[in-house]
Residue, then its C-alpha position, 0 to 999 in steps of 0.5 A: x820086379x827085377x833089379x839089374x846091376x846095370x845101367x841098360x838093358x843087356x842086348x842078348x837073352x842071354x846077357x839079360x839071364x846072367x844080369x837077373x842071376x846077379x841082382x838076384x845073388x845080393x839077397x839070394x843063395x843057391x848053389x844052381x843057376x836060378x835064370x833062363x832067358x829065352x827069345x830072339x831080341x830082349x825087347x821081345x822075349x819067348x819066356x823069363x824063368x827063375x827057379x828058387x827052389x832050395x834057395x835061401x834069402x837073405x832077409x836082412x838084404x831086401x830088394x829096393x822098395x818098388x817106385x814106378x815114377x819115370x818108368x819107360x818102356x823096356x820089353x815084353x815077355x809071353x811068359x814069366x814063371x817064378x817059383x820055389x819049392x822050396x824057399x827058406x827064410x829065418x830058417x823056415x821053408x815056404x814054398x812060392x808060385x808065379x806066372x804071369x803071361x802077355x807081360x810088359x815090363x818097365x825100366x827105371x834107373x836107380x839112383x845107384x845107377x842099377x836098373x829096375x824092371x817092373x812088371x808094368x801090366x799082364x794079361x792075366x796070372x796066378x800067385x800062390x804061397x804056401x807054408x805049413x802050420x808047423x813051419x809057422x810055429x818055428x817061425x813065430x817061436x823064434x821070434x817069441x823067443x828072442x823077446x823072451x830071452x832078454x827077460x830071463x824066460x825060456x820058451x820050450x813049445x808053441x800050439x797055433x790055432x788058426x781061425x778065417x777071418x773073412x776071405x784074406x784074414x786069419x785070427x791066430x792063437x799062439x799057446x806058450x809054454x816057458x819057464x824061468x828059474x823054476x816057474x812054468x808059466x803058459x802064455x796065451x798070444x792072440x792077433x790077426x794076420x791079414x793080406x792086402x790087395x798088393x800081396x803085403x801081409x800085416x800082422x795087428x789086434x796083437x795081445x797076450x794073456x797068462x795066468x799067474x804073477x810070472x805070466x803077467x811078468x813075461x805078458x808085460x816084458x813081451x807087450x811093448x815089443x808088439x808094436x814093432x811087430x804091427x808097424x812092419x810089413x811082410x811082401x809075400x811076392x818079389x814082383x810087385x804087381x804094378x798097375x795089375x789088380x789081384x782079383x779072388x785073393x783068399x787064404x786058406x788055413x785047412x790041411x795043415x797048411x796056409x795057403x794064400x793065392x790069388x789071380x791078376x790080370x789088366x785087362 
C-alpha cells in the first residue's frame, strides 16, 4: 500500500510520484529519489516503481495498519516493482523484491485526511525477502542484549542454528555466551519462526536452557520478556496483498542465508 499525504489522488504521474516519495519519507530515509511514476492518466498507469535500495527504516514509524473497509476504485497500473538491496533496519540489511503486474489499486480517506492506496487485486506476482544468517544473529544479539543489560550480563557472541520446520517454518537454536562479574555463563535460547499467508511473521515455542546457578539466573531474568516477543508481529511486506492469495510461500535457510518468497495472484 501507499499512504499519501493528500486527500485526493494527484492528477499527474508526476504529482502522484512525488505524493508516494513523501508518505514514504515519514518512516523511510534515502539520500536518492525512491519513486517513478510513469503513464499518461494516473486512473490508468504504464508502471509505479519505488527503489529502496540503501534505504533505512524508521521501525519506531510504522506504516498504518491495513483497513479495506469503504475502499473505492482509484487506478490501475500494468506493473509495480518495489525492491531493495539493500534495506537496513535496527542496523541490520536485508534485501526486499516486489512485482505485481495487471494491478488495481483502491482508495480510502484516513481519518487524518491522508489517502490510503491498497493494492486491491493483481493478475499475478512474486515476493521475496532475504537476510543472511550473520545479519539474523546481530539482529537477535541486540535484542538479547537489551534484555540482558538490565540484569547486570554482558553478551560477547551468538551461534544460530537454523532447522525447516515444514515449508513456512524454521526451528532456531541461539547459543549465548555472557558474562557477568567474573562468571561466563552459556545460554541455550530455542524458538520457531514461522510466516503466515498474509506475509506476517511470528515468533513462538520461545525457551531458554543454561548450565549453572548464574545461566538459571539470566534464564530466569530473560523468561518473561518472551511473551512480549510471542505477542508481536513482524510484516515482511509494505504492500498488503488485499484480496490476492499467496500461493508456493516457502522459506528456505540453506547458503548462509534466509530467504523467504512466494507467488500471488487473483485470478
Amino acid at each position: 500500500m501507499f499512504l499519501l499525504p493528500r486527500n485526493e489522488i494527484p492528477e499527474t504521474p508526476e504529482a502522484l510520484a512525488q505524493a508516494i516519495e513523501e508518505g514514504l519519507r515519514t518512516f523511510v530515509s534515502r539520500p536518492d529519489k525512491m519513486v517513478v511514476v510513469r503513464g499518461g492518466e494516473t486512473s490508468a498507469l504504464d508502471s509505479i516503481a519505488v527503489d529502496l535500495s540503501g534505504a533505512t527504516i524508521d521501525h519506531h514509524h510504522r506504516p498504518p495498519p491495513l483497513d479495506s473497509s469503504e475502499a473505492i476504485p482509484a487506478m490501475a497500473v500494468r506493473h509495480i516493482y518495489v525492491s531493495g538491496e539493500p534495506i537496513s533496519i535496527l542496523g541490520v540489511d536485508f534485501s526486499f523484491q516486489f512485482e505485481a503486474s495487471n494491478v488495481e489499486l483502491y482508495q480510502r480517506v484516513q481519518p487524518e485526511g491522508k489517502l490510503l492506496l491498497i493494492m486491491h487485486r493483481a493478475k499475478d506476482g512474486n515476493i521475496r525477502f532475504e537476510i543472511s544468517r550473520a545479519a539474523a544473529e546481530r539482529m537477535i544479539m541486540k535484542g538479547a542484549s537489551k534484555v540482558a543489560e538490565k540484569q547486570g550480563v554482558v553478551v560477547d557472541k551468538t551461534q544460530l542454528e537454523l532447522t525447516p520446520r515444514g515449508p513456512r517454518a524454521l526451528d532456531g537454536k541461539l547459543t549465548v555466551s555472557a558474562h557477568k562479574l567474573i562468571f561466563h555463563p552459556v545460554l541455550s535460547l530455542a524458538g520457531t519462526f514461522a510466516v503466515s499467508e498474509d506475509l506476517v511473521a511470528t515468533v513462538s515455542n520461545l525457551k531458554c536452557h543454561g548450565e549453572g546457578p548464574i545461566a538459571a539466573l539470566a534464564c530466569a531474568a530473560i523468561t518473561p520478556s518472551f511473551s512480549k516477543i510471542e505477542r508481536r508481529t513482524f510484516p515482511l511486506s509494505a504492500l498488503p496483498l488485499g484480496e490476492m492469495k499467496l500461493r508456493d510461500l516457502a522459506i528456505d535457510a540453506a547458503n548462509e542465508q534466509v530467504v523467504v518468497r512466494a507467488r500471488f495472484g487473483s485470478l
